[in-house]
C-alpha positions as CSV (number, residue, x, y, z in Angstrom):
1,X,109.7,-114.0,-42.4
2,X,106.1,-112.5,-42.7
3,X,105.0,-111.6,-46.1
4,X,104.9,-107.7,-44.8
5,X,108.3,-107.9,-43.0
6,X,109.8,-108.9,-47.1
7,X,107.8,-105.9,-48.7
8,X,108.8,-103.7,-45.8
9,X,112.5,-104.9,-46.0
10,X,112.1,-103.8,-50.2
11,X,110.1,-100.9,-49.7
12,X,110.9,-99.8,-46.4
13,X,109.8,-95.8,-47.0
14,X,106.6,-94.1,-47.5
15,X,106.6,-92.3,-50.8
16,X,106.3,-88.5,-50.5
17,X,103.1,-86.8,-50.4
18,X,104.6,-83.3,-51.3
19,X,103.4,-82.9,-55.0
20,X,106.9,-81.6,-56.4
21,X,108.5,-85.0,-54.3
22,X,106.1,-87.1,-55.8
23,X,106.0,-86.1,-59.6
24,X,109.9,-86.7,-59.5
25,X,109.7,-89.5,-57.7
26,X,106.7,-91.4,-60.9
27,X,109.3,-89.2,-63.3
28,X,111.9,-91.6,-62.0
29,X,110.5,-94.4,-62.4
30,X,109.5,-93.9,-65.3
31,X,112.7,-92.9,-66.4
32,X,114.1,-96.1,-64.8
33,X,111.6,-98.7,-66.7
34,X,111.1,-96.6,-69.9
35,X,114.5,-95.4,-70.4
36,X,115.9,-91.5,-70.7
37,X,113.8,-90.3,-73.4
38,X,110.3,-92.1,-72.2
39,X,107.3,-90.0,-73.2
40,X,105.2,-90.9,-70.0
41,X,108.1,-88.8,-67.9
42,X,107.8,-85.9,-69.7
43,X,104.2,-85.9,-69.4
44,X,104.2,-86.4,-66.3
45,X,106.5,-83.3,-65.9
46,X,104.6,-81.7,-68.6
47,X,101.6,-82.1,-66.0
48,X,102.6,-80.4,-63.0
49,X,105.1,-77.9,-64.4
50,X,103.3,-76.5,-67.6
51,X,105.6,-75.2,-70.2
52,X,108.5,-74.6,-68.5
53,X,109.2,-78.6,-67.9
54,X,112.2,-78.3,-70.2
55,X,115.3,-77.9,-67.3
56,X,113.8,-80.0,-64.6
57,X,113.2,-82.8,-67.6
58,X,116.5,-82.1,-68.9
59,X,118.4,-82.2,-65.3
60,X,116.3,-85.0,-64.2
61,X,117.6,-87.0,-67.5
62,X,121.4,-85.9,-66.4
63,X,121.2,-87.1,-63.0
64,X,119.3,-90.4,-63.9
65,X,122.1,-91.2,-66.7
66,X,124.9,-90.1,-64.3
67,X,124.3,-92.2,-61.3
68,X,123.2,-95.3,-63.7
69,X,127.1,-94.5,-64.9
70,X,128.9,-94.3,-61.6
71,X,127.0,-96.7,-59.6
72,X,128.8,-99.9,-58.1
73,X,125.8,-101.6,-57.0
74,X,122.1,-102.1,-58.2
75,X,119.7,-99.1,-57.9
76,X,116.1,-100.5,-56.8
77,X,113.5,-98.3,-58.1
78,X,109.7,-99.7,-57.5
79,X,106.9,-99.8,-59.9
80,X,105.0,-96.4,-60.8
81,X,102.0,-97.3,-58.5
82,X,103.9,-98.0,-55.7
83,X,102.6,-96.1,-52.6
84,X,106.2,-96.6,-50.6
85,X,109.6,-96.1,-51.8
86,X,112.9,-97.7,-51.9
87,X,115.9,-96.4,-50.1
88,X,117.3,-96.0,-53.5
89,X,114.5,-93.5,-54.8
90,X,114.2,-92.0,-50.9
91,X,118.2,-91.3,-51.4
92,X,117.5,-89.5,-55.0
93,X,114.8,-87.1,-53.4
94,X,116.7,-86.4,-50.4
95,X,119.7,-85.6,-52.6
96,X,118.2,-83.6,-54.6
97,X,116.6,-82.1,-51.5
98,X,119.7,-81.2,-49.7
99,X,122.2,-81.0,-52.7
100,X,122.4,-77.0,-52.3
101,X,121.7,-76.3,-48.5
102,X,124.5,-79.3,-47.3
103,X,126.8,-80.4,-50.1
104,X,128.4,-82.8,-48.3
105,X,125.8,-84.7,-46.6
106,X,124.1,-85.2,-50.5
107,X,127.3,-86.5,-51.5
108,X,127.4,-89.1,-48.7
109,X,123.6,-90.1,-49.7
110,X,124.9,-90.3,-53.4
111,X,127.7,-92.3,-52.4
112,X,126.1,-94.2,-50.2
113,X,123.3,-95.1,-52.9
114,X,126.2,-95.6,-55.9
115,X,128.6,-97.3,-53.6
116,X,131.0,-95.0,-55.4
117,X,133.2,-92.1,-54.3
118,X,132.8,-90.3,-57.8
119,X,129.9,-88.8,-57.4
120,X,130.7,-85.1,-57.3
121,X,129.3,-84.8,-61.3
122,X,125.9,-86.1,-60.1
123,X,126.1,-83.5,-56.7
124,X,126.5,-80.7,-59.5
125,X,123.5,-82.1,-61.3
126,X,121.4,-82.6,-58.1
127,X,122.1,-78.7,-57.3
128,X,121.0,-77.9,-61.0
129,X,118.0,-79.9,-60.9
130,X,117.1,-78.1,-56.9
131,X,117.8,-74.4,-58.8
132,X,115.7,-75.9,-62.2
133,X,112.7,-76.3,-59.8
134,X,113.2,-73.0,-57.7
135,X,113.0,-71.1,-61.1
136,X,109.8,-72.9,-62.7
137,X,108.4,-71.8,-59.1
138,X,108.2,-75.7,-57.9
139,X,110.9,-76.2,-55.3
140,X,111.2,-79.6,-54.1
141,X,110.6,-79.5,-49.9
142,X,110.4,-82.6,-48.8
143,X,112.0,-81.5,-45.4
144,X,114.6,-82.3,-43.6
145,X,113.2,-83.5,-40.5
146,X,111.3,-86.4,-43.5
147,X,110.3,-89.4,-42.4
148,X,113.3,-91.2,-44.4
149,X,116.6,-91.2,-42.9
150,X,118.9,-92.8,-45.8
151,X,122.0,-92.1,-43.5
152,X,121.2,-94.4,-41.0
């Protein structure tokens, strides 16, 4: 196997280029390599959403912690500088996307991403985390017709 066909098979997404999409997305990473409470997250968040960072930081912190609790299989999260995205991290974005509009199509991507069929408390944090980002006027759209499927 070719050296791209291994990166492509690890990496197999383009990361988003939607601002909101992609500050989660570094957040976490960071989040995943630093641990809940790592400062460069916050910054980051601190960055593109000013003062009112607090609930998206806070909900982004819940839903990190909750899958990492209910998950039966390892989530891949690539390094910060990564330019494409894992079908773990394109699963938590699409989630998050979805998670108010279609309910039951986030909780499939969760459980497909956790291997896990108790993943209803991280759907409830998902939809927290979508309404966090309507109110601080940052609402994450990174489409449905995206170029990541994780479904199929």
């Amino acid at each position: 196997m070719t050296r791209t066909g291994v990166v492509n098979d690890l990496i197999p997404h383009r990361a988003p280029t939607e601002p909101v999409a992609r500050t989660l997305l570094v957040a976490i990473r960071r989040l995943a390599a630093g641990g809940l409470n790592d400062a460069h997250a916050t910054n980051i968040l601190i960055g593109d959403f000013g003062l009112a960072y607090h609930r998206p930081l806070m909900f982004l912190r819940v839903l990190v912690a909750e899958i990492s609790r209910i998950a039966e299989r390892q989530i891949h999260v690539a390094p910060c500088c990564c330019l494409r995205m894992t079908t773990s991290e394109a699963a938590f974005l699409t989630a998050i996307d979805i998670a108010r509009e279609n309910p039951d199509r986030a909780r499939a991507t969760l459980a497909r991403m956790t291997a896990s069929l108790d993943c209803l408390p991280a759907l409830s944090v998902a939809q927290a985390l979508a309404d966090a980002l309507d109110d601080v006027g940052r609402p994450l759209k990174i489409g449905h017709g995206c170029e990541f499927n994780v479904l199929d």
